[in-house]
N, C-alpha and C positions, 0 to 999 in steps of 0.2 A: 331102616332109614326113614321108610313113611312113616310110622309112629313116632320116631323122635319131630321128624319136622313138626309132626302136626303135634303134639308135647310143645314144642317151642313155640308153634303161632298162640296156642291157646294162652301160653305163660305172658305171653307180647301181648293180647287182648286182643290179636287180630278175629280168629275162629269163635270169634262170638253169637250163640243163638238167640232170634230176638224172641220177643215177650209176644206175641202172634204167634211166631212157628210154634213154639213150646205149649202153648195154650191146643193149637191144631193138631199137635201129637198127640198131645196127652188125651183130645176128644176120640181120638182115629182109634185107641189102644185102649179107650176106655180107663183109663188112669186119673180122668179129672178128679176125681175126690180127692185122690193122694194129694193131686196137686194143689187141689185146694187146701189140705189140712198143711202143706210145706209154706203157704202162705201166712196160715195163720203162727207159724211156728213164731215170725217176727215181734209180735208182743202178745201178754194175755188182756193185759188191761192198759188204763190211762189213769196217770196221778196229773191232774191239770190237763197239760199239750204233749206228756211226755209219756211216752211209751214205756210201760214197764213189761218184764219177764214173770210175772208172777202177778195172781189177782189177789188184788188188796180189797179189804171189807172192813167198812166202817166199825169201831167196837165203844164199848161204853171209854170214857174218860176216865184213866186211872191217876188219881193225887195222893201223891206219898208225901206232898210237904217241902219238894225239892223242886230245890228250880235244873235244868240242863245243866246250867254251869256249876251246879252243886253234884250234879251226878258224874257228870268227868272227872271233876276235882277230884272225889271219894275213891279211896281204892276199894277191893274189893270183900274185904274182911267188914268195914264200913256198911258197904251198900246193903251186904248181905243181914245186918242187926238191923237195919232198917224195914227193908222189903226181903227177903229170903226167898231164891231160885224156887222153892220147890212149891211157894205160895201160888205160881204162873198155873201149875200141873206140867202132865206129861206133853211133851217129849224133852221136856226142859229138864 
């Protein structure tokens, strides 16, 4: 019965731990690193203001001749007599 109640405050957002205590645990238990690297799990990089999940690296400019709107258009039999997947390399 204690574990359901305290199941249902947590689901209600009553049993909330703050961002101090969790910080003072994780020092007391020696867990800070973890906790720091659970921090950074939230993005790897920034495109502009926006947070992204993965880190991006500038690469040379590739020009096939198309414009975007030409490469949607094209299906993929098209695309491929143009630029060919396997010109990228692997894992492509």
């Amino acid at each position: 019965a204690e574990r359901e109640a305290e199941r249902k405050a947590r689901k209600e957002g009553k049993n909330k731990v703050s961002e101090a205590e969790l910080e003072e645990t994780a020092k007391a238990t020696g867990m800070s690193k973890y906790l720091d690297e659970y921090y950074h799990l939230d993005f790897e990089g920034m495109i502009g203001d926006t947070p992204t999940r993965f880190k991006y690296r500038e690469t040379e400019k590739l020009d096939v001749g198309l414009t975007p709107l030409e490469i949607l258009a094209l299906d993929d039999k098209d695309l491929k007599q143009v630029m060919p997947i396997s010109y990228f390399g692997a894992p492509y």
